[in-house]
C-alpha positions in Angstrom: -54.0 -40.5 8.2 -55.3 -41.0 4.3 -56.6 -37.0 5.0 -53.5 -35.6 6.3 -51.6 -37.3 3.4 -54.1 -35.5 0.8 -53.8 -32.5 2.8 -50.0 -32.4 2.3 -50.3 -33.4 -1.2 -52.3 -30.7 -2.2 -50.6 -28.2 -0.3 -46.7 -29.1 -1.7 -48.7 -28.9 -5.1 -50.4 -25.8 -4.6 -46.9 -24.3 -3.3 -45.5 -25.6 -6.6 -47.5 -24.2 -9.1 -48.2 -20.9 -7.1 -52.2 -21.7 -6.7 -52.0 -19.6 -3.2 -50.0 -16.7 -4.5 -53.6 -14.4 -3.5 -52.8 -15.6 0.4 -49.0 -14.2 -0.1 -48.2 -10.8 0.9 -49.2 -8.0 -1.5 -46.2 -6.9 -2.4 -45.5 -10.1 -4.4 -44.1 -9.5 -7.7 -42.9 -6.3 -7.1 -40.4 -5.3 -9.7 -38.2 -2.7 -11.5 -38.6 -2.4 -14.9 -35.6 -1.3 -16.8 -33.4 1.3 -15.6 -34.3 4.5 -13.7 -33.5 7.9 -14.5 -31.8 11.0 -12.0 -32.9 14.8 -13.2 -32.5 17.7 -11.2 -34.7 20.4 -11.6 -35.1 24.0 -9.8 -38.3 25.2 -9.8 -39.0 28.7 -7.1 -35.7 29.2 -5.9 -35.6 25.2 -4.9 -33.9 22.2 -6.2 -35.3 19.0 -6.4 -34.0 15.2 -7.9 -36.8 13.3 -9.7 -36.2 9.7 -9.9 -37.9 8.3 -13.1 -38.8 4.9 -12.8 -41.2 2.0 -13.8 -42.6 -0.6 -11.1 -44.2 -3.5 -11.9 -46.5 -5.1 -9.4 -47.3 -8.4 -10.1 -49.9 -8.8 -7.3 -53.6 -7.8 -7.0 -53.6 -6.0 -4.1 -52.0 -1.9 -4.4 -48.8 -1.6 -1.9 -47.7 1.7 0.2 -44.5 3.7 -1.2 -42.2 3.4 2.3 -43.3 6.2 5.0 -39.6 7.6 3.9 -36.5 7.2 2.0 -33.0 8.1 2.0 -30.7 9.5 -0.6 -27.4 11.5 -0.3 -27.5 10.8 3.3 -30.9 12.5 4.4 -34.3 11.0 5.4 -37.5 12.0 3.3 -40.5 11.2 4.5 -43.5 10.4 1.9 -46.0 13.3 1.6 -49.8 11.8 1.2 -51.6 13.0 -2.0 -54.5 15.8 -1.6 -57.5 14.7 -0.8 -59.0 16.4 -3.8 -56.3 16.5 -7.0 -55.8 18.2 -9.0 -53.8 20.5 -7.5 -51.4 18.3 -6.7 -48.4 19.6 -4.4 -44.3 19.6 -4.3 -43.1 18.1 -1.2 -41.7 20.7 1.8 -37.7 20.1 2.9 -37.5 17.1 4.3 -40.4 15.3 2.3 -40.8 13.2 -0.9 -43.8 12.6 -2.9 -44.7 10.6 -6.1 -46.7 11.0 -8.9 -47.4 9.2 -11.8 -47.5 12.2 -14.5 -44.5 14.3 -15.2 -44.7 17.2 -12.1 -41.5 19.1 -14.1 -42.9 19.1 -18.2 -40.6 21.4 -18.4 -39.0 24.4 -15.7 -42.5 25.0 -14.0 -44.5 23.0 -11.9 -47.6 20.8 -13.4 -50.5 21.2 -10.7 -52.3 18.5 -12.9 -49.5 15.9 -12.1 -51.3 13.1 -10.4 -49.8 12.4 -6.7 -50.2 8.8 -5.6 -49.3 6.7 -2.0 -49.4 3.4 -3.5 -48.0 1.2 -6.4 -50.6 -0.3 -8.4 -51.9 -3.8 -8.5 -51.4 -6.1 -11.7 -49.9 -3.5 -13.8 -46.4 -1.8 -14.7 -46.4 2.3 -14.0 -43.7 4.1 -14.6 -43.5 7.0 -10.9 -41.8 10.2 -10.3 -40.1 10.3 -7.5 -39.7 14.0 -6.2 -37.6 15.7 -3.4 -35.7 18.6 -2.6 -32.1 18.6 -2.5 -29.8 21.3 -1.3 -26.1 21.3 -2.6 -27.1 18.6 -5.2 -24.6 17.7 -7.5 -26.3 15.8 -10.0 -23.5 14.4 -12.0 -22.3 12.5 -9.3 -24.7 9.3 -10.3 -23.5 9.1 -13.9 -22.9 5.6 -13.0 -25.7 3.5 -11.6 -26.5 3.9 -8.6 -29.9 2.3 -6.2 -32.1 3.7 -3.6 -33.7 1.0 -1.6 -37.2 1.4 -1.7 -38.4 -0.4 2.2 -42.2 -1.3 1.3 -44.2 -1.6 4.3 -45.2 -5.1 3.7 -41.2 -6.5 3.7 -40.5 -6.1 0.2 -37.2 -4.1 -0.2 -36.9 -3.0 -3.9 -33.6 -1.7 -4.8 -34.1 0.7 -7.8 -31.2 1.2 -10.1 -30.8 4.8 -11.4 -28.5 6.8 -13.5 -27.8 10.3 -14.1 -27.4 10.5 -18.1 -25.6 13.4 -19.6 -27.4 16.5 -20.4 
């Protein structure tokens, strides 16, 4: 009885003060760090949105990006990386992919832009979040507007993103 009592104890403690946050699910912590950013940019005859945005993950393990997304009323699904980068790749119709450098510097495609699948543990990275768009009328997000980001693990992270005048 006396070792079930301190058994208790320590677990409502522990609970408490977070001392088993490692034994919680990976996407702990996960968060959005200011607001996002909506571009458009039309790179071979193609248009794609790039959702700017920083995500902190406050645990120490990485997490997946969601197998797919949905904006404007169409599923993506999320393109893996190469296996050898660089050259990275834009995603195909129907695809998203993200990277953690700038793919669009400017109107042509950066090949070094570093593709990833996963949001990093114990830090704060700020992701590009590419796809092609057809009749994309950029403007229309002015005002804030959120994708839900599904993580495999549970964790839904609503980013908030605008479209600023340009």
């Amino acid at each position: 009885m006396v070792i079930a009592s301190v058994v208790i104890a320590i677990a409502v403690v522990g609970l408490a003060f977070g001392l088993f946050s490692g034994f919680a699910g990976s996407g702990t912590g996960l968060q959005q760090v200011g607001t996002g950013t909506l571009s458009s940019v039309t790179y071979q005859s193609t248009d794609y949105a790039v959702i700017q945005v920083t995500i902190k993950n406050g645990g120490s393990s990485a997490v997946a990006f969601p197998s797919t997304i949905n904006f404007a009323g169409q599923t993506y699904s999320l393109s893996q990386p190469p296996s050898a980068q660089p050259p990275s790749a834009l995603p195909q119709s129907g695809s998203y992919a993200v990277y953690i450098s700038n793919p669009f510097p400017g109107s042509t495609f950066n090949t070094n832009a570093n593709q990833v699948s996963t949001v990093q543990p114990n830090s704060a990275q700020t992701y590009y979040i590419v796809f092609p768009v057809n009749n994309f009328n950029p403007g229309a997000y002015s005002s804030p507007s959120t994708l839900d980001l599904n993580f495999p693990n549970g964790v839904t992270l609503p980013i908030t993103y605008v479209y600023p005048n340009q």
